[in-house]
C-alpha distance (Angstrom), angle and dihedral (degrees) to the residues before:
residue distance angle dihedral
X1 . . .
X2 3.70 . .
X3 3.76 126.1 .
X4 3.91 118.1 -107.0
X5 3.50 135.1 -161.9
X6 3.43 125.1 -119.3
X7 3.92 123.8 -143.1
X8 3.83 92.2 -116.9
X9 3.65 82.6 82.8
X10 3.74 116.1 141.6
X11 3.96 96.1 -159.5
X12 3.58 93.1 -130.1
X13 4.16 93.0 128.3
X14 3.79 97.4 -137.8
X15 3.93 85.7 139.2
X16 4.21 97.1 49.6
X17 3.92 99.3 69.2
X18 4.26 93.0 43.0
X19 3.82 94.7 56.2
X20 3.80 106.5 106.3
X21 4.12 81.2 -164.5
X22 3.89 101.3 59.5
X23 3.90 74.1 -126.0
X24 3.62 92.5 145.7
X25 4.06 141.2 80.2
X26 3.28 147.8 161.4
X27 4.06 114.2 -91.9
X28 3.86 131.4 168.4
X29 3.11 107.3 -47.5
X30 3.62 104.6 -24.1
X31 3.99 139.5 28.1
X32 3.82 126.4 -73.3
X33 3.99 133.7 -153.1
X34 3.77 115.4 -138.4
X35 3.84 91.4 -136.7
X36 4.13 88.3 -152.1
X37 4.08 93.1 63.2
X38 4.58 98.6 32.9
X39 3.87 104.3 104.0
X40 3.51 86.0 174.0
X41 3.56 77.7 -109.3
X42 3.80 88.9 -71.0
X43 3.94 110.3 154.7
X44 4.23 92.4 29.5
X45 3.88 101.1 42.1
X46 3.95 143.9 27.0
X47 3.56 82.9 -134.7
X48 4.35 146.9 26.7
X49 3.71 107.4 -86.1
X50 3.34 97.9 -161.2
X51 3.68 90.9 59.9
X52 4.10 90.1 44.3
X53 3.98 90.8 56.1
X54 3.61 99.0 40.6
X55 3.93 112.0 114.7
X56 4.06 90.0 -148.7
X57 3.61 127.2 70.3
X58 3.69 115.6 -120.6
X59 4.01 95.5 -0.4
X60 4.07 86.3 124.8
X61 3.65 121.7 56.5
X62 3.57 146.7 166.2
X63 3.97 111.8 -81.7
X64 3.58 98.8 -134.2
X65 3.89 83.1 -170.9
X66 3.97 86.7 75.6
X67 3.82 106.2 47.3
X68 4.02 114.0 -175.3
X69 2.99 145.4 -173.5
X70 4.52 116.5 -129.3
X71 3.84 78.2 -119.7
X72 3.76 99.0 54.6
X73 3.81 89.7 44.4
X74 3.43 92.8 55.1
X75 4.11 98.0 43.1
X76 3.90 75.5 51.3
X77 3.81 91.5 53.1
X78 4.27 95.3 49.1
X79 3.48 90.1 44.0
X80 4.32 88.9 54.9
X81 3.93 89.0 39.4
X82 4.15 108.5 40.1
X83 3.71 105.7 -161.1
């Protein structure tokens, strides 16, 4: 799955320098994850660094919109990050 923002997002953009992905942006309002480029962090980092930055609990979530397999994240990672 890809991580989502949640709209209790405080704008601050803690989460946009730690993605390994360049999977996040500024929005309206709050920050967005370009589902096609979050790995979940999968292939960089044991776990989502977005999520591990973020200043409020629970403000990034699993998209259940975009459900993957470890195996398609990390295809998704090597594919981002060409050896």
């Amino acid at each position: 799955m890809a991580m989502k923002i949640l709209d209790n997002c405080i704008d601050c953009g803690a989460c946009e320098p730690e993605c390994p992905n360049q999977a996040i942006e500024p929005g309206d309002g709050i920050y967005v994850i370009d589902p096609e480029r979050c790995s979940e962090c999968v292939g960089a980092f044991e776990t989502p660094q977005c999520v591990e930055h973020c200043p409020v609990d629970e403000c990034i979530v699993a998209d259940p919109a975009f459900q993957e397999t470890r195996e398609q994240l990390e295809r998704r990672y090597a594919q981002l990050h060409p050896a």
